[in-house]
C-alpha positions as CSV (number, residue, x, y, z in Angstrom):
1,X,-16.6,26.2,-33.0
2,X,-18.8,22.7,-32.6
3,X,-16.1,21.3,-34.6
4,X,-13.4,21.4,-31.6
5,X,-15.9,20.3,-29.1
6,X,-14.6,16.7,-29.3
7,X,-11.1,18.1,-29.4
8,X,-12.0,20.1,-26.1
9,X,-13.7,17.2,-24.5
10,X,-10.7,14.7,-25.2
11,X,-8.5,17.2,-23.6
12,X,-10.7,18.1,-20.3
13,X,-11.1,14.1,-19.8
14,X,-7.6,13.9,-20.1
15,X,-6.2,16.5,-17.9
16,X,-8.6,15.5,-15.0
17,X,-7.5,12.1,-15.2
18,X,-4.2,13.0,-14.9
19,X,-5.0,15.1,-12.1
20,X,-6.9,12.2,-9.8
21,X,-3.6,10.2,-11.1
22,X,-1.3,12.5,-9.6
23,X,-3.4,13.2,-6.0
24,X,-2.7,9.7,-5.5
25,X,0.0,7.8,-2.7
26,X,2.6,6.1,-3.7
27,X,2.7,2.2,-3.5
28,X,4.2,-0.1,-2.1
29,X,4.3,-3.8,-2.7
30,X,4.7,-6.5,0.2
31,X,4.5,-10.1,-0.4
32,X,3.2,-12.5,1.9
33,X,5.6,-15.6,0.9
34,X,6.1,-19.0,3.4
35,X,4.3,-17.2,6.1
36,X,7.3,-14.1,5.6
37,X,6.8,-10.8,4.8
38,X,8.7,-10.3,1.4
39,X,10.8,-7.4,2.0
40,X,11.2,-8.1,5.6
41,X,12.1,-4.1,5.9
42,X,10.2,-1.6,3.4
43,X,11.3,1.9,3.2
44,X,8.7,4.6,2.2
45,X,9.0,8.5,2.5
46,X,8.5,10.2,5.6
47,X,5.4,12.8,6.2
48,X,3.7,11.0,2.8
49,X,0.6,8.6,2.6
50,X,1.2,5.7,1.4
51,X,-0.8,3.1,0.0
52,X,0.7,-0.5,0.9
53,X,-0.2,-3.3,-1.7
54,X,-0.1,-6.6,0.6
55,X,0.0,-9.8,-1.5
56,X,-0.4,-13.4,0.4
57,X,1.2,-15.6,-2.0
58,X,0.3,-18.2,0.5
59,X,-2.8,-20.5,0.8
60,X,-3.6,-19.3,4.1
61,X,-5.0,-16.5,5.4
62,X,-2.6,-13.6,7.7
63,X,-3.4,-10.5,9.2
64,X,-1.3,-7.4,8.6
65,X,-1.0,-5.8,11.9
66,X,0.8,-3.3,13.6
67,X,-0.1,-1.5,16.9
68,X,2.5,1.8,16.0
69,X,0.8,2.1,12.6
70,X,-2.8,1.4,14.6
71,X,-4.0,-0.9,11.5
72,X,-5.5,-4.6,11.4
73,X,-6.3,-5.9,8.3
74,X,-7.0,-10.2,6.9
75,X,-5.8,-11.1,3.5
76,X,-7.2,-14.0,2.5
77,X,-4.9,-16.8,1.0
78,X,-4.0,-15.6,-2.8
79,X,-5.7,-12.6,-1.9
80,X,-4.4,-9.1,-2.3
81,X,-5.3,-5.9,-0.4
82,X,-4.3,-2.2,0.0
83,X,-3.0,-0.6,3.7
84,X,-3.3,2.9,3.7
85,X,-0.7,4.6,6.2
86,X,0.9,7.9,7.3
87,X,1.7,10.7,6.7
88,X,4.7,9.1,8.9
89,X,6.9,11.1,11.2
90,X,10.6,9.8,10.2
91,X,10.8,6.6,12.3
92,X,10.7,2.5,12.4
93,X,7.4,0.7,12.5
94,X,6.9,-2.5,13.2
95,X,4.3,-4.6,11.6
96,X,3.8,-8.5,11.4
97,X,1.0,-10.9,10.5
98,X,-0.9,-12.2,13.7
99,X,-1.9,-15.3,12.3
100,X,2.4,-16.3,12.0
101,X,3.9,-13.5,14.2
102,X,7.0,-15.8,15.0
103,X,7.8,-15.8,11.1
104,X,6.1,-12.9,9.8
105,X,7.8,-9.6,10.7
106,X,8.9,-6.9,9.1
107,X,9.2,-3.0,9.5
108,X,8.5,0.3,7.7
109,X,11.2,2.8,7.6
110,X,9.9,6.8,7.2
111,X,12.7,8.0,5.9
């Protein structure tokens, strides 16, 4: 029997990685491009979390805000960071950076 312990060890490690893998949200990419969010309207699915993946592409720094999703969060110039949001009731949210907020708006559709 000691000879499958490896064999049984490989598999364990393997199926609980695949678990933690599959408790996870989806993601989402948005792109901070020219002071822009790149898409301007990101659809994600409704009553899920959802981890948002906000890239700033741009020197600067901008805040991702939006008061219906309550969240506030800096990304630095060239920085990337993750928004965690929902489960979302089917709706439109509105979000925009608060650094740019006459170019950067966009909304997220729970669809």
């Amino acid at each position: 029997m000691s000879n499958h312990r490896p064999v049984l060890l490989a598999l364990l490690l393997s199926l609980a990685s695949s678990v933690a893998i599959a408790g996870e949200p989806p993601e989402v990419r948005l792109v901070i491009r020219d002071h822009r969010f790149v898409p301007a309207q990101v659809i994600v699915p409704a009553n899920t979390k959802v981890k948002l993946i906000v890239v700033n592409e741009d020197a600067t720094p901008e805040e991702f805000e939006s008061h219906q999703l309550n969240r506030e969060k800096v990304v630095l110039g060239g920085g990337t960071i993750p928004v965690y949001v929902g489960p979302l009731k089917p709706g439109r949210y509105p979000f925009f950076g608060d650094f740019h907020p006459d170019t950067a708006q966009g909304v997220l559709l729970a669809q």
